[in-house]
N, C-alpha and C positions, 0 to 999 in steps of 0.2 A: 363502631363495631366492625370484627374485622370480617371481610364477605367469607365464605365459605362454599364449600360444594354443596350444591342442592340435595341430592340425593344422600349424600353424607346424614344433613340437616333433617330430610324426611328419618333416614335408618335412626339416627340419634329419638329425635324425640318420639317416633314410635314405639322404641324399646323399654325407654322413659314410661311410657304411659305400659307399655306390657309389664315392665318391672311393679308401678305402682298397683295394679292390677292384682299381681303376682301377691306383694307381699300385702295388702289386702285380705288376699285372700287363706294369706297363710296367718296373718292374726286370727282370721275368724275360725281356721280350722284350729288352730291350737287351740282358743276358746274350747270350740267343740270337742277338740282331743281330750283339754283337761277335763272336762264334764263325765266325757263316756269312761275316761281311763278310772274313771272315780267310780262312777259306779260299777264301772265290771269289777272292781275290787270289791266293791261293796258286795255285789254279785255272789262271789268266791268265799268271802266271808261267811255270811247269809247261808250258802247251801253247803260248805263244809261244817260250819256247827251244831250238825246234825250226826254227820259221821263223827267226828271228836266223840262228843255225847255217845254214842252209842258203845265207842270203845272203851272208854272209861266204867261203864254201865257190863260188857263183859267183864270186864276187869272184877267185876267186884268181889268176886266167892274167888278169885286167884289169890296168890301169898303174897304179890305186890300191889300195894296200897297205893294210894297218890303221894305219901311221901317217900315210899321207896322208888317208886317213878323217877324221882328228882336225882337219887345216887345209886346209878349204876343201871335203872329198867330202862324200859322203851325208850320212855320218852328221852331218858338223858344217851341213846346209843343213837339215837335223831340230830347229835350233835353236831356232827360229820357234814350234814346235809344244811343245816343254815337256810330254813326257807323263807318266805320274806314276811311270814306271821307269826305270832308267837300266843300261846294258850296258860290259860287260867282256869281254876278249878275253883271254886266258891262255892262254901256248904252254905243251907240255908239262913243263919245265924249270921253271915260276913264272915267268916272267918274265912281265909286264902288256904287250901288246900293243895294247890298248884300253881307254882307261879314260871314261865320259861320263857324269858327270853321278853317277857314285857315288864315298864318299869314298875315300883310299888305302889305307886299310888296310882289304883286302880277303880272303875265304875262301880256303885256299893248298887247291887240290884234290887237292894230294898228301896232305893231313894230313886234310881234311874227307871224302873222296871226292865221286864228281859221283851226280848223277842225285838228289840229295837237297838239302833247307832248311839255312840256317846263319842265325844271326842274331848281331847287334853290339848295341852300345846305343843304336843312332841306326836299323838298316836289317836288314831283312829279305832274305836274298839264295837265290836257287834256284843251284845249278851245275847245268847239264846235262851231257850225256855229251859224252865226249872225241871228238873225229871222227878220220878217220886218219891228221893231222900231231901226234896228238896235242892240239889245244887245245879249250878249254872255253870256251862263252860261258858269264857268269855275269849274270843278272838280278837288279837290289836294287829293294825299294821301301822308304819310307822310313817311320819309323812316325810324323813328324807327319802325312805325306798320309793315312797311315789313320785316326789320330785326327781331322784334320778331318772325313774323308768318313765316319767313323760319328758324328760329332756332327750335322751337316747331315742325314744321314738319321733319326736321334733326334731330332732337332727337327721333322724335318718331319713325324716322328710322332706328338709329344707334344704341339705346339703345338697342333691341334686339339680335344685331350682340355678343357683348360679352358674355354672355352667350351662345352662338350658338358657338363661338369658342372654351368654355371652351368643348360645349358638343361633339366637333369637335375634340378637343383633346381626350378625355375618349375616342371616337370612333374611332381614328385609331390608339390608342395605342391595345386597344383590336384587332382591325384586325390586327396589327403587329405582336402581339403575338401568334392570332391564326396561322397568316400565318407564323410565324417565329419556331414554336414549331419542327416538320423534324430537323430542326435547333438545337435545346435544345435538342433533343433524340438523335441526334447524339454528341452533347458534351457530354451527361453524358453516352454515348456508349464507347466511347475513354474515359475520367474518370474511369469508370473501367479498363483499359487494364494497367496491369506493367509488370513488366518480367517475374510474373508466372503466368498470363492471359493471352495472345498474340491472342487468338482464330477470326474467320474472324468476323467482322460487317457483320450483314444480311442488305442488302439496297436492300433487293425487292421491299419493303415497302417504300421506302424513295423517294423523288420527282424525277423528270428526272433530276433536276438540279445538287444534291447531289451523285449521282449516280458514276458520275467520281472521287469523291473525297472517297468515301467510295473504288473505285476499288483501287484506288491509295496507300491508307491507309492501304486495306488489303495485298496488297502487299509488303509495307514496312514491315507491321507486319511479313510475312510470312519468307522475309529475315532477319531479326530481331531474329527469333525465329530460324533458320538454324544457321545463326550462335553463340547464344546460346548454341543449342545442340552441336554445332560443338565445343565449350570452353569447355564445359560439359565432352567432350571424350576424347578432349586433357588433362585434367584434370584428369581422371581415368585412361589415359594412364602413365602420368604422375606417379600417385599414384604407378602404375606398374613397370613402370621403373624403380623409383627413390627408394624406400622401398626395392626393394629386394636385390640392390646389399649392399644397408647400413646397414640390416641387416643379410648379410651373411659376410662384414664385421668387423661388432660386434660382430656377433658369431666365427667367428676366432681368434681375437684378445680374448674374452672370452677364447677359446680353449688353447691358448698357456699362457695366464695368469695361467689357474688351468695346463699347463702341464709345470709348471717352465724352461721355456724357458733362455737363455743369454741375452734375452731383459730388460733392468732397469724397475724395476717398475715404475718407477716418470714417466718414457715414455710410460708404459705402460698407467697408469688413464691417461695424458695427450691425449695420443689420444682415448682411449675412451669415454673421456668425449666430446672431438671434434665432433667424431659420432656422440654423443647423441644428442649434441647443434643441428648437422646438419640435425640430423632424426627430430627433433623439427620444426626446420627452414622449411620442407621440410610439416612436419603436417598442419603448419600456413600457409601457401601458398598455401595448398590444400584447406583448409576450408576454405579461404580468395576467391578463385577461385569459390568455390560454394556457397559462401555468397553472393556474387554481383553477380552471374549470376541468383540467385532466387530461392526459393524452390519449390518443386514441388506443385502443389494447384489443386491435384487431387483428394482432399478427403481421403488425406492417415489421419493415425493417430495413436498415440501410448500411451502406459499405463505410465505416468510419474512416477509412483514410482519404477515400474518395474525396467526403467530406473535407473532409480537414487541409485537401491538398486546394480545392476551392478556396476555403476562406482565407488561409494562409497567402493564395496568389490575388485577393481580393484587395488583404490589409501592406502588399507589397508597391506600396506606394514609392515616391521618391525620398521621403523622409525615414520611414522605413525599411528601406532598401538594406539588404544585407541584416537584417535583426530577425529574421524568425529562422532558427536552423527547425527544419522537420525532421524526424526519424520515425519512418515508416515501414511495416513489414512487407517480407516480398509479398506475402500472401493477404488477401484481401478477409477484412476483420466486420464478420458482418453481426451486429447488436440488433437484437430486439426491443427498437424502440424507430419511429417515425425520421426520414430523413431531417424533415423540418424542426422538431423537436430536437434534436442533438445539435442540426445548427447554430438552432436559438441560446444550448448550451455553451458549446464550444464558442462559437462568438464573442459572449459574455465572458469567459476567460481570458481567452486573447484581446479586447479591449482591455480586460482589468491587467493583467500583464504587461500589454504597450504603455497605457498611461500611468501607471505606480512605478516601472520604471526608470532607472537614469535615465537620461537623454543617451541614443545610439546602445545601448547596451541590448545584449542579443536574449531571443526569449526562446527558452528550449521544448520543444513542440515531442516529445515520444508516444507512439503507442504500441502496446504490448499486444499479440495474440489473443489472450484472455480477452479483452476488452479494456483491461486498464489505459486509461489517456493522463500522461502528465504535461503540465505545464508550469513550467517554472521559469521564474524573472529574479534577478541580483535586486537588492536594494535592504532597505534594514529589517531586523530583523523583529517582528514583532510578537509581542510576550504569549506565552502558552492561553493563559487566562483570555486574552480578545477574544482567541483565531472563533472559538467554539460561533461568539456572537457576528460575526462577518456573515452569516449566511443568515440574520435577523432583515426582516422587513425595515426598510427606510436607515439601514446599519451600515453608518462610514465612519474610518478610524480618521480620515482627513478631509481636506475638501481640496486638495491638489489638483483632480482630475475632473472637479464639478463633479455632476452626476444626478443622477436621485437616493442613490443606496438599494439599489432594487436588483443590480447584476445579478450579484451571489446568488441572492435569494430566488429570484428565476431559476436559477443553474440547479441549485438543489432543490427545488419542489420539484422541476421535471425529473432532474434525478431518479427518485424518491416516489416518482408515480410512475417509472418505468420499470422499477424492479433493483434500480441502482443506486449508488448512492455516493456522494460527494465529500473530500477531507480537505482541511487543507494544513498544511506543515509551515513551520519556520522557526529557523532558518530551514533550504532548502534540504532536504536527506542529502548526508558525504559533504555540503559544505559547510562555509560558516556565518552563513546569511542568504538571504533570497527570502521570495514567499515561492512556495509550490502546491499548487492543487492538483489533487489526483482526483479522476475519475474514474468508478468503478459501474460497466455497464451487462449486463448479462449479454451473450452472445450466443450465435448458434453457426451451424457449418454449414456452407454455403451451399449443398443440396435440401438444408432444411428450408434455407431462403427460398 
C-alpha cells in the first residue's frame, strides 16, 4: 500500500464518513419527503372538494349544465391553466356527468363510498360527500405529477449537498493539517538528528499528546549518543594500544636489519612487511570505527589545501618523487568539516591513486574554491556499471594493491556525514582513460572560520 499524507488520509476518510452520513440522511428525508408530499396532496384534494361542490351546486338554476361545462363554460375556459387535478361530476345513479382532465375509468361511489381516497394505477382520487341531488364531485391527481414534483423537490435538495461535501472536504483537510502540524515539526525535528546531531528535541512547545513521545525519543537519543562516545574512546584507546607496540616492533626489526644481525634478510622484509600490512590493517579499522560513528558537526573546520600540501609532502617519498603534481589556490579553501576527518579522506585517495597506478606515472592533485578536490591517476579504464559499487564496504575490483577494500568506502561515508559527497569518473573527464574522484565539500569564508 502506497504511504500517503496523513492529514490527507484524516481529510479523506472523514469526508467519507460526512458523505455516508449525508446521504443517509437524505434517504431518510426523501422517505419522509415522499410521505408528507402525499399527503399535502391529499390535503389539497380533501379541502378543495368542498369548493368544487359548492360551485357546481351555484351553478344549478344557471343555463349551464355540467355538460355545457364541458364545451365552451367554465370549466372548459380552465383550459389555459392545466392545474395538476382534474374533476368529476357523478350523479347519484353512476352515471358521469363531468369528466376533465381524468381518465374513464373512474371510482363508482356506490361501491368505494365518498368522503374517502381510492387510487388506479395511473391517479390518485378523493370522492367527496354526496350533496342533496345526490352527486359527488371526485378530485384525481395523477401519480406522474407527484413523482415529478417530488423529484424537483429532491433535487433541489440534494443538488446542494455535493458541493457542500466537496467544500467539507477542503475544510477538514485544512483543519487536519492545522491540527496535525506539532505533528510535521516533530518529523522534520527527528529528520534532522543522525549520528552527528543526537542533541535533545525541545517539546515544551509541542501538545500534551506528543510530549511522551518526544521524552522517549530524547532518551533514546541520549543513550544512542553514550554509546557513540563510548566506540569513540574505545577506538582512541585502541589507536593507543595497537600503534605502539607495532611500532616499536618495526623499529626493532629496523634496528637489527641496519645492525647486520644472523637473521636472513628474505626473513627479515617478510616480517616487515607483515608489520606494515598489519599497521595498515590496524589504520582502516580505526578510520572505519570513526567513519560510521560520525564526525563531529560542531562547527569544526579546516584549510583544505593546507591539508593537502601535508599529505602530498608526507607520500613524497623517494619512489614517489616527482608523481604528485598539486594545484592549489592562492586563496585558502576552508570546508566545514574536521581537519582530521578530510585527512582520513584525502589520504584514502591519494593511496588509491599511488597504488592502481602505473609505476612512476604522475597523480594530479587540483582543488577548486568551491570546495571541489580532484584527483586523478592514468591507468585503465573501468566500465560505468563498477565505479557506482567502489565505494561498497569490503569492494575491490583487483587485488593489485592488497588492501582491505574499505578506502572508498571510508572516503564517502565521511563524505556524506559532512554534508559532501564523493564520484568517481572513468576514464578521467577530457581524457581517454584514468580513474578520477572528485570531492565535493561544503565550505565557508574564512571570517566564517
Amino acid at each position: 500500500m502506497r504511504a500517503g499524507s496523513l492529514s490527507r488520509r484524516i481529510a479523506a476518510l472523514t469526508t467519507i464518513g460526512f458523505a455516508v452520513v449525508v446521504f443517509l440522511a437524505v434517504f431518510v428525508m426523501a422517505a419522509v419527503l415522499r410521505e408528507e408530499a402525499n399527503e399535502q396532496r391529499d390535503e389539497v384534494l380533501r379541502e378543495l372538494a368542498p369548493f368544487v361542490a359548492a360551485m357546481f351546486s351555484d351553478l344549478d338554476g344557471q343555463p349551464e349544465t355540467p355538460d355545457r361545462l364541458m364545451n365552451g363554460g367554465i370549466v372548459a375556459r380552465l383550459g389555459g391553466h392545466l392545474p395538476f387535478f382534474g374533476i368529476a361530476l357523478v350523479a347519484g345513479d353512476g352515471a358521469v356527468l363531468l369528466n376533465w382532465q381524468l381518465p374513464d375509468r373512474l371510482p363508482d361511489p356506490r361501491q368505494v363510498g365518498t368522503d374517502t381516497f381510492w387510487q388506479s394505477d395511473t391517479h390518485r382520487f378523493y370522492i367527496g360527500a354526496a350533496d342533496g341531488d345526490g352527486r359527488v364531485i371526485i378530485l384525481g391527481d395523477g401519480f406522474e405529477e407527484r413523482r415529478e414534483a417530488y423529484s424537483e423537490s429532491l433535487i433541489a435538495f440534494v443538488g446542494p449537498m455535493l458541493p457542500l461535501i466537496l467544500i467539507a472536504f477542503l475544510l477538514v483537510r485544512w483543519i487536519s493539517r492545522a491540527s496535525l502540524r506539532p505533528l510535521e515539526d516533530l518529523r522534520a525535528e527527528i529528520a534532522q538528528r543522525d549520528r552527528g546531531a543526537l542533541n535533545p528535541i525541545d517539546g515544551s512547545r509541542m501538545p500534551q499528546e506528543l510530549r511522551p513521545m518526544v521524552t522517549t525519543l530524547n532518551g533514546f537519543m541520549s543513550r544512542l549518543l553514550t554509546a557513540l562516545a563510548a566506540e569513540r574512546q574505545f577506538a582512541a584507546n585502541a589507536a593507543h594500544e595497537l600503534r605502539t607496540p607495532l611500532a616499536l616492533a618495526l623499529a626493532r626489526l629496523q634496528r637489527i636489519e641496519a645492525e647486520g644481525g644472523n637473521a636472513h634478510p628474505g626473513q627479515i622484509a617478510e616480517l616487515r612487511d607483515a608489520i606494515k600490512r598489519m599497521t595498515r590493517t590496524v589504520e582502516r579499522l580505526l578510520q572505519l570505527a570513526r567513519a560510521e560513528t560520525g564526525p563531529d558537526q560542531d562547527g569544526t573546520t579546516c584549510d583544505m589545501g593546507e591539508v593537502l600540501g601535508l599529505l602530498a609532502q608526507e607520500r613524497s617519498i623517494q619512489a614517489n618523487e616527482g608523481r604528485l603534481v598539486l594545484h592549489l589556490p592562492d586563496i585558502p579553501v576552508i570546508a566545514r568539516i574536521g581537519a582530521d576527518d578530510f585527512a582520513i579522506i584525502a589520504a584514502n585517495l591519494l593511496d588509491n591513486a599511488l597504488r592502481y597506478a602505473p609505476s612512476g606515472a604522475r597523480i594530479a592533485i587540483s582543488l577548486d574554491t568551491d570546495g571541489t578536490l580532484s584527483i586523478a591517476n592514468p591507468g585503465p579504464v573501468i566500465p560505468a556499471d563498477d565505479l557506482p559499487g567502489l565505494t561498497a564496504r569490503h569492494k575491490r575490483r583487483d587485488t593489485r594493491g592488497g588492501g582491505l577494500g574499505l578506502g572508498l568506502y571510508i572516503a564517502d561515508t565521511l563524505a556524506r556525514k559532512a554534508g559532501g559527497d564523493l564520484s568517481l569518473h572513468s576514464p578521467v573527464r577530457g581524457q581517454p582513460d584514468g580513474v578520477e574522484a572528485v570531492l565535493n565539500l561544503p565550505v565557508c569564508t574564512p571570517e566564517d572560520a
